[in-house]
N, C-alpha and C positions, 0 to 999 in steps of 0.2 A: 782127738782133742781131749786132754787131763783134765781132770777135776782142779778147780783152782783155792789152791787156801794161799791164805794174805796171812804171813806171820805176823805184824802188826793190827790187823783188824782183830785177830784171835786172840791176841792180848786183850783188845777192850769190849767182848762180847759180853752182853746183861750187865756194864758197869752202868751205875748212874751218872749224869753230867750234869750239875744243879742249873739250873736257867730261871730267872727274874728271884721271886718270894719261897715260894715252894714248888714247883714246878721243875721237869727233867727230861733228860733225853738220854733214850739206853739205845745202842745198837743192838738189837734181836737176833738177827741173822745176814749174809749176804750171797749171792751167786754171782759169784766172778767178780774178777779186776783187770787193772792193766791189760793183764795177759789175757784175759778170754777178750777185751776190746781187740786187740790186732792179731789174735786167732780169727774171729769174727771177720776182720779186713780182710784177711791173705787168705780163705778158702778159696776164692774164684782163683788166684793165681800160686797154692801151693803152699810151703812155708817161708819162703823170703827172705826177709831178715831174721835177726835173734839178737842181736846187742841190745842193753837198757839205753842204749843213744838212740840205735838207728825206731828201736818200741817207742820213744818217747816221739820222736821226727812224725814217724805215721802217725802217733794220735793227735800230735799238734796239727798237721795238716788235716784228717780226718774232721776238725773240730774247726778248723778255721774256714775248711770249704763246706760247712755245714751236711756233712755223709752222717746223716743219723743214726743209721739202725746200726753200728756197730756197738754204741753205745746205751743201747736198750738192748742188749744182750748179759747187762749189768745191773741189778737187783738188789734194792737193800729194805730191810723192813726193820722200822723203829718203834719204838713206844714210847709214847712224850706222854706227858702231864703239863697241861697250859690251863689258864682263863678258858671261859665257854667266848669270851667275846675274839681273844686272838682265835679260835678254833673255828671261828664263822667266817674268819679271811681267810684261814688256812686254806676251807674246805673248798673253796672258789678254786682251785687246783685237782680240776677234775679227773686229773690220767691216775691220780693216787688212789690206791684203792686202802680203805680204812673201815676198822670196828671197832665203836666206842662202846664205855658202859651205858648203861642204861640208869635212870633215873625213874623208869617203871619197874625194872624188878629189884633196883639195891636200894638203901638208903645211904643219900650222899654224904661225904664225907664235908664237917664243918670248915672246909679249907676255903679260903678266899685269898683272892690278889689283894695287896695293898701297896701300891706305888710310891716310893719312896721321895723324901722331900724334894730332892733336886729333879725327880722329873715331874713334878705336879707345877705346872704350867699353865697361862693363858692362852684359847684361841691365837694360834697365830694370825695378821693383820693381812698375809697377801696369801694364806694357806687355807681355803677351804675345808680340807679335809685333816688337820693335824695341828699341834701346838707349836707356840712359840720357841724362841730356842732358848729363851732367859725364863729360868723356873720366878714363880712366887716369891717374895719376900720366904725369909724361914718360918717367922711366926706366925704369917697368915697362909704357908704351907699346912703347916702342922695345923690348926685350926681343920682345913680341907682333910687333910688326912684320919682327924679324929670322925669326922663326920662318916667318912666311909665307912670305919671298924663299926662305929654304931649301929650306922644303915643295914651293914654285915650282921653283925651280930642279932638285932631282933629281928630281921628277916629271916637267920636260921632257926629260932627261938619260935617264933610263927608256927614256920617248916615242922618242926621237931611235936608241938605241938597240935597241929593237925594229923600228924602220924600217930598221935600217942592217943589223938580221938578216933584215929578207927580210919579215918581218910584213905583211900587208895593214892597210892605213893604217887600213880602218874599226873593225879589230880593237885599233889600237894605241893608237888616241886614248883607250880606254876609260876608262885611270886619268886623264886630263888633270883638273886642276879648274875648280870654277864659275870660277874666277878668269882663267881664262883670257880674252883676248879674241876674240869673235866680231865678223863684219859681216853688215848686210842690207841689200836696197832697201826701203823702208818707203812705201806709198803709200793716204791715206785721205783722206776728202773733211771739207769743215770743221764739219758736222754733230758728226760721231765724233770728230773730232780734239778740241774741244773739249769733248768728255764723257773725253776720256784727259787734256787737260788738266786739270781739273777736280778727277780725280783723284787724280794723280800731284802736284800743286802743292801738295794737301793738307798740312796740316803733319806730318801723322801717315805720310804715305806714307815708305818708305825714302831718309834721305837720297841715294844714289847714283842713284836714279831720280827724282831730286827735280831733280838738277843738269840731268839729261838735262831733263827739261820744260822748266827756264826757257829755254835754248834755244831749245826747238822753239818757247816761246811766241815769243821774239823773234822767229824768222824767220818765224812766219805773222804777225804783225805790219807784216811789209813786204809781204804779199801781198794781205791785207784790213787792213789797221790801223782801218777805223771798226768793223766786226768784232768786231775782239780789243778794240776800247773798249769793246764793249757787253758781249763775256764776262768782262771784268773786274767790270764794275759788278753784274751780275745776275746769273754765275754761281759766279766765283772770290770773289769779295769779298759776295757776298749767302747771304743762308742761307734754307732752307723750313721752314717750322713747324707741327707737326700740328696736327689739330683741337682736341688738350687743349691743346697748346699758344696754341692762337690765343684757346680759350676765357681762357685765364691774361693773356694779353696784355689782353683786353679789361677783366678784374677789374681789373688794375691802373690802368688806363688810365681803369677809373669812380672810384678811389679805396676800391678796397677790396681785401682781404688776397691775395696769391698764393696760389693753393690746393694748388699741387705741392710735394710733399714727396719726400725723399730722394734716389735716384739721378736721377731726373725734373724736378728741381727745379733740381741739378746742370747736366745736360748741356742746360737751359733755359737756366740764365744764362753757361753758357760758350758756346751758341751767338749769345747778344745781346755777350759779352764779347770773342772773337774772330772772328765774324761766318764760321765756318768750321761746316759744317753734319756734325756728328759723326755 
């Protein structure tokens, strides 16, 4: 089994990829692609095929009958620059293993998010967890936005000033906010990466960690691109349907009545309508 270089991914090794205010995403390094995926397959039975159709056929089947480990045989390690507050949903994606700066031994950098007029938004009305999809007025955006830089600003001003009295840094950071920007090394195999894709691309995920994914999708795309073709088709873009569900599919499909009624009935035809598995 070769060593595998991706002439495509070696073009954009340590480039930056700007994501939201100031914030990025550089590919670091990778271990394998494509071809160590269906080397990985065909050891139990040899070397098999070799065409880029019949590579692409195994990993689309490979992925669609959910055969995992050939695909955590593939390794990519990034270094982003986010908010500390997307970096607290990131980190809920446990198979990744990562190392941030520290805030006890550096002094942080005055960088913060500031969310731009069209996405400063109210509570959405049926969305617990996220904003509406019609931003603010412009001028009463801006208002909202001026208050953050403020909030930003003499909170670093604080910051800066407890460090310059002598403060112990781990002490001082305390009041800093989510807004601030952190860094880490971020390093997971493509298994789990595209279960954090998956969900993070979701429409419903928070747009600011929504930006980060499409990125990340881009650049594992030049690592495995027939891959990231098949998580599109069968995971991002496919949806799974319960047992009532499947029985519903089949009613309709003999020419008789849908049987699901109410919230059920609902989150059925908005999963055949957006194809996004709620």
């Amino acid at each position: 089994m070769s060593h595998c270089v991706v002439p495509e991914a070696e073009k954009i090794l340590d480039k930056e990829f700007p994501v939201l205010d100031k914030g990025f995403v550089r590919l670091v390094d990778y271990l394998g692609g494509d071809q160590r995926i269906v080397q990985s397959a065909r050891v139990s039975y040899g070397a098999g095929t070799k065409t880029v159709s019949e590579d692409s056929a195994l990993i689309d089947y490979l992925l669609r009958h959910q055969h995992t480990s050939p695909f955590e045989q593939v390794v990519l390690t990034f270094h982003v620059k986010m908010p500390i507050f997307v970096a607290r949903q990131w980190v809920r994606h446990r198979t990744g293993r990562m190392n941030e700066i520290s805030g006890r031994y550096s002094i942080m950098e005055e960088e913060f998010y500031v969310p731009s007029l069209e996405n400063i938004a109210p509570q959405s009305p049926d969305n617990k967890q996220g904003r509406s999809k019609e931003a603010f007025p412009a001028e009463e955006a801006q208002k909202i936005q001026n208050k953050f830089i403020e909030g930003q600003k003499r909170a670093y001003e604080e910051y800066e000033s407890l460090i310059d009295g002598g403060l112990a840094r781990e002490i001082a950071r305390i009041n800093l906010p989510l807004s601030l920007y952190t860094e880490f090394y971020w390093e997971m195999d493509l298994h789990n990466l595209f279960h954090f894709l998956k969900l993070r691309l979701e429409t419903h995920a928070q747009y600011e960690i929504r930006e980060y994914a499409k990125v990340l999708l881009e650049l594992t795309r030049k690592v495995a691109p027939l891959a990231v073709k098949s998580f599109e088709n069968h995971m991002e873009r496919g949806v799974r349907f319960s047992g009532e569900e499947m029985k519903a599919l089949q009613e309709i499909l003999e020419g008789r009545p849908n049987p699901l009624e109410g919230k059920k009935l609902s989150r059925f035809l908005e999963k055949i309508k957006t194809g996004v598995q709620l």
